[in-house]
C-alpha positions in Angstrom: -4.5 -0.4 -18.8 -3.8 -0.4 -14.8 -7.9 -1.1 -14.2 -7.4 -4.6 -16.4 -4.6 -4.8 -14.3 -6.7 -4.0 -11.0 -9.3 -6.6 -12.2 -6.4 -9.6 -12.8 -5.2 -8.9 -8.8 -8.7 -9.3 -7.7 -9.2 -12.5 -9.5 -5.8 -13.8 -8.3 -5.4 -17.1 -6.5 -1.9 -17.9 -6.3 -1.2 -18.3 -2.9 -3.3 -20.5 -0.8 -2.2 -19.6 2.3 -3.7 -16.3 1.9 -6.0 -16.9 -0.2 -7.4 -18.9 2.4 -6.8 -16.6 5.5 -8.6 -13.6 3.9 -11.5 -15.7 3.3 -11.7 -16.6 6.7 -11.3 -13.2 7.8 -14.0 -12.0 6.1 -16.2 -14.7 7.6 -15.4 -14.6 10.9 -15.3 -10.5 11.1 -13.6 -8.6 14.4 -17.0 -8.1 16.5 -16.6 -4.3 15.9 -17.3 -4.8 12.7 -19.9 -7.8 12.5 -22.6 -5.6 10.5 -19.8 -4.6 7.8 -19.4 -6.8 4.5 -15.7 -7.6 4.1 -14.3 -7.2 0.7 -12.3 -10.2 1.2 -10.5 -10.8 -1.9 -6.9 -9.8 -3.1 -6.7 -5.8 -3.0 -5.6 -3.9 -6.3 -4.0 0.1 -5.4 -6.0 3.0 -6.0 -5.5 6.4 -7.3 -4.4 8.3 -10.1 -3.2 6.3 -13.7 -1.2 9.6 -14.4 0.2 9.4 -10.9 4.0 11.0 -10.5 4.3 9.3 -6.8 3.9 6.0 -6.2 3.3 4.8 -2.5 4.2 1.3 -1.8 3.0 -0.5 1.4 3.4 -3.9 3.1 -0.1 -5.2 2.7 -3.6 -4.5 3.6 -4.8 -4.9 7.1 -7.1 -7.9 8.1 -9.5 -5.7 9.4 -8.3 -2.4 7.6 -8.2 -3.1 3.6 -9.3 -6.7 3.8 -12.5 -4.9 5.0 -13.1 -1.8 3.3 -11.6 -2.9 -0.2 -9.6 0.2 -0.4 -5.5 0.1 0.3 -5.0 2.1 3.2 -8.9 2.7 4.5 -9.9 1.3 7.8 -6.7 1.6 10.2 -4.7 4.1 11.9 -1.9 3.7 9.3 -4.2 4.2 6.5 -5.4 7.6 8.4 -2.2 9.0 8.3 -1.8 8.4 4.6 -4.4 9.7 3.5 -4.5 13.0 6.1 -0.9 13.5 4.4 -1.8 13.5 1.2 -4.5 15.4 1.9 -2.2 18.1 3.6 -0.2 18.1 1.0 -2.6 18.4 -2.0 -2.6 14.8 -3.6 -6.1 13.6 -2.2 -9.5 15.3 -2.4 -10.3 14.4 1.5 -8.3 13.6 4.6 -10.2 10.7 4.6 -10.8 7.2 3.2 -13.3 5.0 4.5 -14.6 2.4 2.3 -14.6 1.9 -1.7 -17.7 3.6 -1.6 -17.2 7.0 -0.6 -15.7 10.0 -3.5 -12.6 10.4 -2.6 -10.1 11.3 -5.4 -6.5 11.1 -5.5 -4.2 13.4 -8.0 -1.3 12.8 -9.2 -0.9 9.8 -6.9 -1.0 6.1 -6.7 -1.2 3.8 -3.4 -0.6 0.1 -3.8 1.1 -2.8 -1.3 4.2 -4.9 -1.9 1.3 -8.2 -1.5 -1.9 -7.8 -2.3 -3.9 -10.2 0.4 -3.7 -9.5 3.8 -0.9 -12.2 5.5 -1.2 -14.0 8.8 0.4 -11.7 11.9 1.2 -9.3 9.3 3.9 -11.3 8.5 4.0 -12.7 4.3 6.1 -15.1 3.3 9.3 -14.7 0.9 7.5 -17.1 -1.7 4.5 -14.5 -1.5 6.2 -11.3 -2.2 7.7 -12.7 -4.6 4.6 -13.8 -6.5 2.9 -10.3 -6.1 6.2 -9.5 -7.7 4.7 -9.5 -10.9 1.8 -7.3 -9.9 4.2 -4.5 -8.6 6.4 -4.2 -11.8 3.1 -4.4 -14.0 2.2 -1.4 -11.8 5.2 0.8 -12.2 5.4 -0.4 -15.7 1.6 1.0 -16.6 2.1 4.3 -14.5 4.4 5.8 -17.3 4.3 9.4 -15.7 6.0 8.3 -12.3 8.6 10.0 -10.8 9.1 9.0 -7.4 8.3 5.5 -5.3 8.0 6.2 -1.8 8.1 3.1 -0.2 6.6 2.0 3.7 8.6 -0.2 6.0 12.2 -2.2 5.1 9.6 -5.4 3.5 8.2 -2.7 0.9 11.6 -1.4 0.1 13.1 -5.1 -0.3 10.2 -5.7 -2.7 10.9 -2.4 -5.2 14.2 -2.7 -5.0 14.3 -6.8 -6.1 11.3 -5.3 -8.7 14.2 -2.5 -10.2 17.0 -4.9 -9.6 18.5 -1.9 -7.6 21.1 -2.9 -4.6 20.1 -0.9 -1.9 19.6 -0.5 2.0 17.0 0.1 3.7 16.7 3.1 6.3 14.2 6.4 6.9 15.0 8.7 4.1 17.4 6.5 1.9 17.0 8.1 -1.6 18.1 6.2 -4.5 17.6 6.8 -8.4 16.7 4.4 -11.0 16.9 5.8 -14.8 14.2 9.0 -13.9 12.5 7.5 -11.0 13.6 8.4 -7.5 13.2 5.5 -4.7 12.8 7.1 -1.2 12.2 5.2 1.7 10.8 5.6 4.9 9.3 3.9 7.8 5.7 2.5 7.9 3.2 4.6 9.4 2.1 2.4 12.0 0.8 2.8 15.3 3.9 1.1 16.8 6.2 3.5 15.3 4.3 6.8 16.1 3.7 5.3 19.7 7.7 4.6 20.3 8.8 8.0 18.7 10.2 6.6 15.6 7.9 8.6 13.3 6.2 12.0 14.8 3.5 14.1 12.5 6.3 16.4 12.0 9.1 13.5 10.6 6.1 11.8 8.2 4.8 14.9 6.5 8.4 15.9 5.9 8.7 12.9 4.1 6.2 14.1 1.6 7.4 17.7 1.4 11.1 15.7 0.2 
């Protein structure tokens, strides 16, 4: 069941370097956010068991998922997940904001390549591979899937080592895998909507495909 499998990521400890640094995080806070209890603690995906789309990320944010306790709630990039699926019909509200609040997702499942927020952003090879294991129990348990859209070249490096599929990594690369379709794209983040990279127009496309 992917909730026993949601409860085993939680309870994971096998990288101390994070481990440690999203402990610390949720001690220390960002001063914004002094009054808000940190989840602190590995982050499991969230949505729909009977999901058709998989969306695979990099990793929470320090101050985004490592916060709220919810993959993609509490940054920009998370906003513009969830406002597309909204658009598009996959999540009750075009918002997500904390683990607390009703929002539903159908027919879709968000997840992250690692599961603790990393240090700059920036995990090491040893600790995507580790979370390995977490991402093929996840595609293995969501037996209705049809499509993995991954986030970023880091996320795509991850499903495609997961599906032993040879692969490279740019906006839009499609590639098949028995019945499931890999697409990738680029992250949603506020650098690449800032340089152009990614405009509303070129992201919600991405879910139209």
């Amino acid at each position: 069941m992917i909730n026993e499998l949601e409860n085993e990521i939680i309870n994971c400890n096998k990288c101390s370097r994070l481990s440690a640094y999203i402990k610390l995080v949720a001690l220390e806070k960002k001063p914004k956010y002094r009054d808000f209890e940190y989840w602190g603690k590995p982050l499991p995906g969230f949505g729909d068991p009977k999901a058709k789309l998989l969306i695979v990320g990099l990793a929470p944010a320090a101050h985004g998922g490592n916060r709220t306790g919810r993959v993609f709630t509490g940054d920009k990039s998370g906003e513009r997940v969830f406002r597309a699926l909204y658009e598009i019909g996959f999540s009750s509200s075009p918002k997500s904001e904390s683990r607390e609040d009703l929002v539903e997702l159908k027919g879709v499942y968000i997840t992250n390549a690692v599961k603790c927020a990393p240090p700059r952003n920036v995990p090491t090879i040893e600790e995507i591979t580790n979370c390995s294991y977490f991402l093929n129990r996840e595609i293995q348990l969501l037996t209705d899937l049809k499509v993995i859209l991954t986030l970023g070249r880091i996320s795509f490096e991850a499903i495609t080592y997961v599906l032993n599929v040879h692969g490279k990594f740019s906006h839009m690369a499609t590639y098949k895998v028995g019945k499931t379709t890999i697409i990738a794209s680029y992250h949603p983040s506020q650098q690449n909507f800032i340089s152009g990279r990614l405009t509303w127009e070129k992201w919600i496309n991405v879910f139209k495909k």
